[in-house]
C-alpha positions as CSV (number, residue, x, y, z in Angstrom):
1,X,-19.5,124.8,313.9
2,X,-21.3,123.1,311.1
3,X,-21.3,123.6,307.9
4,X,-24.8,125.3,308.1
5,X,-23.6,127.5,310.5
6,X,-20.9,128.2,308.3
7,X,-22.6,129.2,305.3
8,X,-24.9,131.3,307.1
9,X,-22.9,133.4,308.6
10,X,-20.7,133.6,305.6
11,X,-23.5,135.2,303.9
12,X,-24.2,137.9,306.7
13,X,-20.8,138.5,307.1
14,X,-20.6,139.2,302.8
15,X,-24.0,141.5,303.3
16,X,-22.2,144.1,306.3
17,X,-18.6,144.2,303.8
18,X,-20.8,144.8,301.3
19,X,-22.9,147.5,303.1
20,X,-19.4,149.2,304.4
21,X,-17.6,149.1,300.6
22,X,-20.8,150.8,299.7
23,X,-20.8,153.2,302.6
24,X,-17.0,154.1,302.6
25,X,-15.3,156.1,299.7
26,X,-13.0,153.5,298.6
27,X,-12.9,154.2,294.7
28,X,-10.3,157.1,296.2
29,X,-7.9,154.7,297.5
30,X,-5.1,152.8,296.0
31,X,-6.2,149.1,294.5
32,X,-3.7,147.6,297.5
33,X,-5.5,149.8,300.1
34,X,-8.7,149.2,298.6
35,X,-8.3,145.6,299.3
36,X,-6.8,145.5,303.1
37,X,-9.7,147.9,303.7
38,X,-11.9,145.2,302.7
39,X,-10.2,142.3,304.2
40,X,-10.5,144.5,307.3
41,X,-14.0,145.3,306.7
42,X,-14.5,141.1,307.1
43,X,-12.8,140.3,310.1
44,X,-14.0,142.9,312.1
45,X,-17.5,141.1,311.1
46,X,-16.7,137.8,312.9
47,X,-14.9,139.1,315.9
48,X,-17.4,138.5,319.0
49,X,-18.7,142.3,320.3
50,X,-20.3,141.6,323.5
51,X,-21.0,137.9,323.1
52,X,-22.2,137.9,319.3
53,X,-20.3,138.8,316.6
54,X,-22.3,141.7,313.6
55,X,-22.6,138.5,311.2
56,X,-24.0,136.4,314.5
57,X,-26.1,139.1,315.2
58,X,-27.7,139.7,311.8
59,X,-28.1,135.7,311.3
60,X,-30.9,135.6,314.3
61,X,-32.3,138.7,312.7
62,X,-32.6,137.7,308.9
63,X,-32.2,134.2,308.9
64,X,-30.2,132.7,306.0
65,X,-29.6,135.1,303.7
66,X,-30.6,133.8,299.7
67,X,-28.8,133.6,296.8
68,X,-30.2,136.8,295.1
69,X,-29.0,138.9,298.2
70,X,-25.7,137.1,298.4
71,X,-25.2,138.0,294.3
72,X,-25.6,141.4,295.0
73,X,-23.4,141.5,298.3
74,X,-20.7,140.3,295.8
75,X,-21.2,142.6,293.0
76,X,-21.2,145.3,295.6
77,X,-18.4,144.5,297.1
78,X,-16.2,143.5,293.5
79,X,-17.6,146.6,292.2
80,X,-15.9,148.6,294.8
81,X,-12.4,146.9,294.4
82,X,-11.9,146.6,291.0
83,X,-14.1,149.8,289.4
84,X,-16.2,147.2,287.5
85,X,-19.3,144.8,287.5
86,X,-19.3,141.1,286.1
87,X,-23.1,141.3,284.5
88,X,-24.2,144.1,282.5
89,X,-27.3,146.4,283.6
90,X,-29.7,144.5,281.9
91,X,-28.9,141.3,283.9
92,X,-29.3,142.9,287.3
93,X,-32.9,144.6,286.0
94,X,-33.9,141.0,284.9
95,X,-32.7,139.4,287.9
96,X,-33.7,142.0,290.1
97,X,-37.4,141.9,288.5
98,X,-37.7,138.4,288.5
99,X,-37.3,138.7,292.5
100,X,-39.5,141.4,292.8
101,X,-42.6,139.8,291.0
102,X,-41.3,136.3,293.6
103,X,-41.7,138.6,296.3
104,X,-45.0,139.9,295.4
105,X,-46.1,136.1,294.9
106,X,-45.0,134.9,298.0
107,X,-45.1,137.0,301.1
108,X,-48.2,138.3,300.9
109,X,-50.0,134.8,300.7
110,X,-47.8,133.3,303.2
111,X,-48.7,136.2,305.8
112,X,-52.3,134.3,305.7
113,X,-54.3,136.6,303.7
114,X,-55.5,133.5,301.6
115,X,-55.9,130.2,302.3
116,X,-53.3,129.5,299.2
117,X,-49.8,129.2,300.7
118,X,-46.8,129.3,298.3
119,X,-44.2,128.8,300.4
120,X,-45.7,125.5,301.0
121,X,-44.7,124.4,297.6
122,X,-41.0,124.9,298.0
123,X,-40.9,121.7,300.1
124,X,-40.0,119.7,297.2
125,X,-43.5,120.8,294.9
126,X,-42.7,119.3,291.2
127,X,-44.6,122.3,290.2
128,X,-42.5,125.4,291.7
129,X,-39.9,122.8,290.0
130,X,-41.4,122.9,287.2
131,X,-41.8,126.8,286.7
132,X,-38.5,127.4,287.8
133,X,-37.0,124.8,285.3
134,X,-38.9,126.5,282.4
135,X,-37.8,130.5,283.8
136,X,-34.4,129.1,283.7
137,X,-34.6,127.7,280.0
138,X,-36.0,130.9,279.0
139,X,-33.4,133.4,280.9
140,X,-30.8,131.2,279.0
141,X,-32.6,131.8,275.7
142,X,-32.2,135.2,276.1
143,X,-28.9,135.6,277.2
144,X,-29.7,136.5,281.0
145,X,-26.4,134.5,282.6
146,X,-26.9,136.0,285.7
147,X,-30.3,134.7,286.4
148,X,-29.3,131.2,285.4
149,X,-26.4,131.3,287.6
150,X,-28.1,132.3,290.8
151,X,-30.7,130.1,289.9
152,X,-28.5,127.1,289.5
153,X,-26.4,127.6,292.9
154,X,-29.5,128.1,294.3
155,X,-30.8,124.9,293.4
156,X,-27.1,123.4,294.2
157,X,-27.1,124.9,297.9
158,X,-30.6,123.5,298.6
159,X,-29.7,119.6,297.3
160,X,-26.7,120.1,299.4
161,X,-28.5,121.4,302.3
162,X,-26.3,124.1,303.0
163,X,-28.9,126.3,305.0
164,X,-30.6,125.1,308.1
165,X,-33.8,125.8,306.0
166,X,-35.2,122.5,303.4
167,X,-37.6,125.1,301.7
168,X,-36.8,126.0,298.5
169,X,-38.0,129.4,298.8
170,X,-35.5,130.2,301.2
171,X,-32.4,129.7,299.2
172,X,-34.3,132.2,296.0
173,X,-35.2,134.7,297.7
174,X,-35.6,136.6,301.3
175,X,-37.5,139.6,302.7
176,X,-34.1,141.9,301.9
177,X,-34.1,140.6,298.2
178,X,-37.4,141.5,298.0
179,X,-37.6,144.9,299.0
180,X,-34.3,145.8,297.3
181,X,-35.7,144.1,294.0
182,X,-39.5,146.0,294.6
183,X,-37.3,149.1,295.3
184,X,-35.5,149.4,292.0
185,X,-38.1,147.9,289.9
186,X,-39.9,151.0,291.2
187,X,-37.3,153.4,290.7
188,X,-36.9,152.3,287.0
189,X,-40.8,152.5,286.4
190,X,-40.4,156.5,287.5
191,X,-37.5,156.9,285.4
192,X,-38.9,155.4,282.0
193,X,-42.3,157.7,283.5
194,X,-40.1,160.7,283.6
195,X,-38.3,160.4,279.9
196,X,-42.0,159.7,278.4
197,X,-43.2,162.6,280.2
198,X,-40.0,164.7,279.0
199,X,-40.5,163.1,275.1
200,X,-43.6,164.3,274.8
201,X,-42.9,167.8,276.4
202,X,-40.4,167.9,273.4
């Protein structure tokens, strides 16, 4: 298996503990259960059901899964084990935006409504560099850790090729990312909606 292969289904494997610590009432067990559960939870992912194992399976659905949707497989499942998160609320709503305005850049213009391709300029375009350099600067101005984390492993992963894929794109965000990112960015634009609406009731 190569390291590719490796990584990859690493990354599915993360995303189905992470769905199942979020599915299963675990916060009611013991911290020792908690974790066997877990443990459990990820090698039942990789044992072989029919040929293909879940992770397998997922892989030749989703592709590699980016470094967003990994972050968030981890918080999920950390969350879950220890009763806390590592970033603050603010940093997963900056993070979370910042992949949600990406999405809205990229897939619709790569599905060929334009003639403009974006995902054509993460094969090495000094410019998506150069945006993404200056985002970075800016997220560590203001104190947004998280972002300039998943930026920089991001960037890390994709000079060490550790995804089939040599597009930068794929290793910052995915269609999963995306929605999740669109999903909550539209869920807190109702709520802030909802408390204006409530102010001026008051």
């Amino acid at each position: 298996m190569s390291a590719t292969d490796i990584f990859g289904l690493g990354g599915c494997g993360l995303l189905y503990v992470a769905l199942a610590a979020v599915l299963f009432p675990l916060r009611r067990l013991s911290a020792g259960v908690r974790y066997a559960v877990m443990m459990a939870f990820a090698v039942a992912v990789f044992i072989p059901i029919g040929g293909l194992s879940l992770a397998e399976s997922m892989r030749g659905t989703t592709g590699d899964l980016s470094v967003p949707t990994l972050a968030l497989a981890a918080s999920a499942c950390a969350s879950r084990i220890a009763g806390r998160t590592l970033f603050q609320p603010r940093e997963w709503s900056a993070l979370l935006g910042a992949v949600a305005a990406a999405g809205l850049f990229l897939y619709p213009f790569a599905l060929g409504l334009t003639p403009f391709d974006p995902y054509a300029l993460g094969y090495g375009s000094a410019a998506l560099t150069t945006v993404l350099l200056f985002a970075t600067l800016a997220a560590w101005r203001a104190g947004l850790n998280l972002a300039v984390l998943v930026v920089v492993v991001a960037a890390a992963a994709y000079l060490a090729g550790a995804y089939e894929s040599r597009n930068l794109w794929d290793y910052l965000i995915d269609p999963l990312a995306a929605l999740y990112g669109l999903g909550r960015w539209g869920s807190d634009a109702l709520r802030g909606i909802g408390r204006s609406f409530q102010r001026r009731k008051s």
